[in-house]
N, C-alpha and C positions, 0 to 999 in steps of 0.2 A: 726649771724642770730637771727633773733627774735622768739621767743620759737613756736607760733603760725605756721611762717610761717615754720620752720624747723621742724615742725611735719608733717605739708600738705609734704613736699618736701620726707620728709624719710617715709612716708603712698605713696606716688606716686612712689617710686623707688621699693620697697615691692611690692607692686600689680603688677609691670611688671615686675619684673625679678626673683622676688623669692617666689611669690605666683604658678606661672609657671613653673613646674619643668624641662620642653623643652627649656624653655630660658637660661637658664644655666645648661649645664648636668656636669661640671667640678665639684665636687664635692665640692674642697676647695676652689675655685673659689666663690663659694654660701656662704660659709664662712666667706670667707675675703673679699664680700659685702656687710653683714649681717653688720658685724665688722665695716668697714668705713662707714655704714648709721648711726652707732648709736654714729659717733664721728663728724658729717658735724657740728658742732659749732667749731670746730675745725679746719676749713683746711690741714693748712699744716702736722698735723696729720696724715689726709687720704691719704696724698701722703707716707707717711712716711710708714705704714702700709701696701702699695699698695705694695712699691721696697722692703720689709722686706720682704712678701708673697711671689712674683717672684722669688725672691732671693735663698730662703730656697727651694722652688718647681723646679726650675730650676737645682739647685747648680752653678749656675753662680759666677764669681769673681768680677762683679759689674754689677749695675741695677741702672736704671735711669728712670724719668719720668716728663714728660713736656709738657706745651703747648704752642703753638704759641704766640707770644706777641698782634697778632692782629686776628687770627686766620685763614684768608684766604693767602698761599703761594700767591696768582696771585694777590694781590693788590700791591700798592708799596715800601712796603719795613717792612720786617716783619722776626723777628727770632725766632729761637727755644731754650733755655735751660734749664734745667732741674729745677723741682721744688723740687726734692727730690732725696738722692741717696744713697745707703749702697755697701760697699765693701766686700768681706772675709773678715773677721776679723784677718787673719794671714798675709796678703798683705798690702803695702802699693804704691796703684796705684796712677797714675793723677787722678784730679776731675772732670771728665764731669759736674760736675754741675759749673765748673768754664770759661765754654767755651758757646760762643754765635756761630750757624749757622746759617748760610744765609739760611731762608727756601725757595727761589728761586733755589739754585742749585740744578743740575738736578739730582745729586746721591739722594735729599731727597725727590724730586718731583716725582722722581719714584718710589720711595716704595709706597706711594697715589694709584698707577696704579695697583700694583701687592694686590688681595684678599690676601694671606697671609704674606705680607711684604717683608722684608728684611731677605734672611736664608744667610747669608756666612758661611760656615763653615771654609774659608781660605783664609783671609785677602789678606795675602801677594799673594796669588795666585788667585785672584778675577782677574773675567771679568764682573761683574756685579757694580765694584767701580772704580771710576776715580781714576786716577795715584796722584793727590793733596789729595785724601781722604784715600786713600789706606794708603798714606806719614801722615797723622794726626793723623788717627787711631794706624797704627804704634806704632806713638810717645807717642799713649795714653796708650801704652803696649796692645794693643786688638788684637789679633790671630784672634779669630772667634767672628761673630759679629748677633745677633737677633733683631730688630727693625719691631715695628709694631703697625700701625699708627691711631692714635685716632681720631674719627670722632663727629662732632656736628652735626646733622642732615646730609645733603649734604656738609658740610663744613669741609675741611681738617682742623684738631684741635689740634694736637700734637704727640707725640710719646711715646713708653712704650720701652726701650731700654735695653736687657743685651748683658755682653762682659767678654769673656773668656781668658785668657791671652796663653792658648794654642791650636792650630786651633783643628778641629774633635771632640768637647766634644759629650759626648754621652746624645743628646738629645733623648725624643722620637716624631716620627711622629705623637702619638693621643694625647698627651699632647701639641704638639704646636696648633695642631688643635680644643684644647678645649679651649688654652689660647688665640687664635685666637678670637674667637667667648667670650669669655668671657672678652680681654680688648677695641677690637672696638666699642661697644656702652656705655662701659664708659667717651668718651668723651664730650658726651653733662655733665654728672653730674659733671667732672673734671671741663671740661671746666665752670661752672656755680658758683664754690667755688674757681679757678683759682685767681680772683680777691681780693678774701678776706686773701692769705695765705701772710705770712711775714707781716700784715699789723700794726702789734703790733710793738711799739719802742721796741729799743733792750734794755737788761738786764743792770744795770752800772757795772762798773767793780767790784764791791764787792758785786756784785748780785748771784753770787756762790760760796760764801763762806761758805765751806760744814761742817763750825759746826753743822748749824743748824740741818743738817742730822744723821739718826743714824746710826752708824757702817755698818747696812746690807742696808739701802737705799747710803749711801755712797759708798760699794760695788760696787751693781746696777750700779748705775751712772759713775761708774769707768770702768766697764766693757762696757757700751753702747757708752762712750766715746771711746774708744779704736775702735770702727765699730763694736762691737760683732750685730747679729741680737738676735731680743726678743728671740726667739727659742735657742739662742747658750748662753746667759744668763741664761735661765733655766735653761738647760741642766748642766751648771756649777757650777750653787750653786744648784741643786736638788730641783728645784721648778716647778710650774705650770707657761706657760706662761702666764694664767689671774693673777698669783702672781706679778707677774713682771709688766703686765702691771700697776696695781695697786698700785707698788711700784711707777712707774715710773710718773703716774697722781702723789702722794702726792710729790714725790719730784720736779716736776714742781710745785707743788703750794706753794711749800716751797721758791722756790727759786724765783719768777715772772715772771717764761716760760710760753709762749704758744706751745711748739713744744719741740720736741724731738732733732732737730736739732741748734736750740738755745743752748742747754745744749751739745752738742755735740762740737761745735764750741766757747763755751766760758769756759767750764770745764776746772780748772785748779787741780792739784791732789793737 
């Protein structure tokens, strides 16, 4: 984005949701908006930030987030997969961000309907999932399942997705309802940076070659590769997570990332 206009865009997002303290009453919510305004030269960054945030707020075992390829389910022929996604860092699950859905079927068409999404608390025991999705999820190792659906203006836009690997996690009811209210009208801004994420060629193959790094950005890089979130990196070398993140900006520029999940997916130890 060009400096100008990505000033106008992050002064327009500020003024409506975080100069307003009723716009967002979720506290870390305000936060990790604050956070992804001051990174929109970045794209895939903000997703990246987005499923890190849910993640650690939830304690989910994986989170995901995405938009539509074309944005409206009822045109003719449009899917949904993930722009971004973290796991535990102890598990090693399937990748929803490796899977395309048909956003026509009608288990995704309905969460659209219902204000507060998709709650399953138990997969396998749903009556609210077709017998085919029920069998997907399953296979995706997902027990209990959160989905809740991002909106561009009137137009269905994507989805904010976490998945537990055992049913009845101890969510709470005001926290769904604050995250509710705090990831539905991210989709028009999602949706509006959507186009620009991945758009960078990818790294060569001796584009992470971690000389260049030093022992403790080295670390870093080793641990985020592994699926740790920023927060479970701190915590493990005894740092601030602005430390990390700041580690983590110079070692993308060391190495010619634009994203966190570049370095993730081509890291070799």
């Amino acid at each position: 984005m060009q400096l100008e206009y990505l000033a106008t865009v992050q002064r327009h997002w500020r003024q409506r949701w975080l100069d307003d303290r009723n716009a967002i009453a979720w506290p870390a919510g305000r936060d990790l908006l604050a956070y992804m305004l001051l990174n929109l030269d970045d794209p895939q960054r903000c997703w990246e930030l987005l499923v890190h945030g849910l993640r650690d707020a939830l304690d989910a075992d994986r989170v995901d987030a995405g938009v539509l390829d074309g944005g409206d389910p009822r045109s003719t022929h449009h899917w949904y997969k993930a722009c971004a996604e973290v796991q535990r860092a102890s598990m090693q699950l399937p990748a929803m961000s490796e899977i395309a859905f048909d956003a026509k079927q009608p288990d995704l068409v309905q969460i659209w309907h219902k204000p507060l999404g998709l709650i399953e608390p138990d997969v396998r025991q749903s009556r609210q999932l077709s017998p085919s999705m029920q069998t997907t999820l399953l296979g995706l190792k997902t027990a209990a399942k959160l989905a809740i659906p991002l909106w561009d203006g009137a137009r269905p836009a994507g989805f904010v997705c976490a998945d537990w690997t055992r049913p009845h996690p101890r969510w709470s009811a005001q926290l769904h309802t604050q995250l509710v209210h705090f990831v539905q009208p991210l989709g028009e801004l999602l949706r509006s940076i959507a186009a620009d994420a991945g758009k960078s060629a990818p790294p060569r193959a001796d584009a992470l070659e971690p000389v260049s790094l030093s022992p403790a950005e080295h670390r870093v890089a080793a641990l985020i590769a592994q699926g740790m979130s920023y927060k479970e990196v701190a915590s493990q070398l005894n740092r601030s997570v602005s430390t990390i993140d700041h580690q983590l900006r110079s070692i993308r520029g060391k190495l010619g990332l634009r994203s966190t999940s570049q370095l993730i997916s081509q890291w070799r130890p």
